[in-house]
N, C-alpha and C positions, 0 to 999 in steps of 0.2 A: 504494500500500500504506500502510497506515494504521500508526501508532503499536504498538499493539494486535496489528497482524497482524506485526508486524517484529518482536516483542518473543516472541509466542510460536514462530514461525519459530527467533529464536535458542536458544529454551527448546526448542524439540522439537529441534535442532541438537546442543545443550549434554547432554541425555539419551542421545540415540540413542549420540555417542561413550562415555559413560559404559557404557551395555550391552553395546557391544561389547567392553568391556576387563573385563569380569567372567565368573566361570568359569561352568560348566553346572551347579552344585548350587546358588549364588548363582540365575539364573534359572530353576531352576527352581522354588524356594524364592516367588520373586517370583510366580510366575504362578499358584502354588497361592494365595498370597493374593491377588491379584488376583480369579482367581475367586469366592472368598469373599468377597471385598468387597463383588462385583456382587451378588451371590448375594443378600447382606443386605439391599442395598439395593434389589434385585429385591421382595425380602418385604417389605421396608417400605411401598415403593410400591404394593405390594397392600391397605395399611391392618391395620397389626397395632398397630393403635392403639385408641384408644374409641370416639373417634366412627366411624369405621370400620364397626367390629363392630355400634354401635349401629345403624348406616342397616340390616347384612344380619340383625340379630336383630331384630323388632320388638315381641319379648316381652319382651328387655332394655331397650329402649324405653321401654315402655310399664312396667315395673318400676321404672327410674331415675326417671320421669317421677312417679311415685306417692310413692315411696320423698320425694321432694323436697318435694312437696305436703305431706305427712302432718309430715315434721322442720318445715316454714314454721309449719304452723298449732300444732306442738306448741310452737314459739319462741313464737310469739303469744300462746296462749295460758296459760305458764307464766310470765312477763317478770312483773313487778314495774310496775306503773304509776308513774310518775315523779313524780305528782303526784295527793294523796290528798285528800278533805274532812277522813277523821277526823284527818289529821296536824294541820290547821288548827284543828281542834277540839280537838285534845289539845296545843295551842302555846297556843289562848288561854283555855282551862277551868284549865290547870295553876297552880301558884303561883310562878312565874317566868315575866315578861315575856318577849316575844320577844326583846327585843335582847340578852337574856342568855344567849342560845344562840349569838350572835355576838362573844363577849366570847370572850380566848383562853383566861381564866382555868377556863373553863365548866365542862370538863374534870376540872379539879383539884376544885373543887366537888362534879363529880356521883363522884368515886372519893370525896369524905370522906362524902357519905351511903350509899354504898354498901354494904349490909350482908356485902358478904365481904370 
């Protein structure tokens, strides 16, 4: 007998005396939830989850599966490109250097010409 099996021998041991020393509103209290326990996890194991449903719907499926596409390509296409010509163009046409937009001071500068 293994670690394991002695260990829960004394656990089924250590329970059993404890039930017998409890009244009959006590077990029967126990057994109604017991039931329900199973019960729940009877139902869970049936898949009352998504992917689940998703396998035995396959118009939710195929819903999810669109619904996904459509948000992907709306991200893509709405995003902001990170990286523009005309910013390049408007850095080196304007009348401040680049490196002056790396300066901390820059900031302050562009709030005193700022007409509000």
């Amino acid at each position: 007998m293994t670690k394991e099996d002695e260990f829960a021998h004394r656990l089924i041991t250590a329970l059993n005396s404890g039930v017998r020393e409890m009244d009959a509103a006590t077990l029967q209290q126990l057994s109604v939830l017991r039931r329900q326990a199973v019960a729940s996890q009877h139902s869970f194991a049936h898949g009352h989850h998504i992917l689940s449903l998703l396998q035995r719907h396959s118009l939710a499926s195929v819903l999810l599966v669109l619904f996904i596409l459509i948000s992907g390509y709306w991200f893509v296409q709405t995003r902001q490109p990170a990286y523009s010509p005309e910013t390049d163009i408007l850095l080196l046409t304007g009348d401040l250097p680049p490196n002056a937009y790396a300066d901390k001071t820059f900031s302050k500068w562009l709030e005193a010409r700022s007409p509000f």
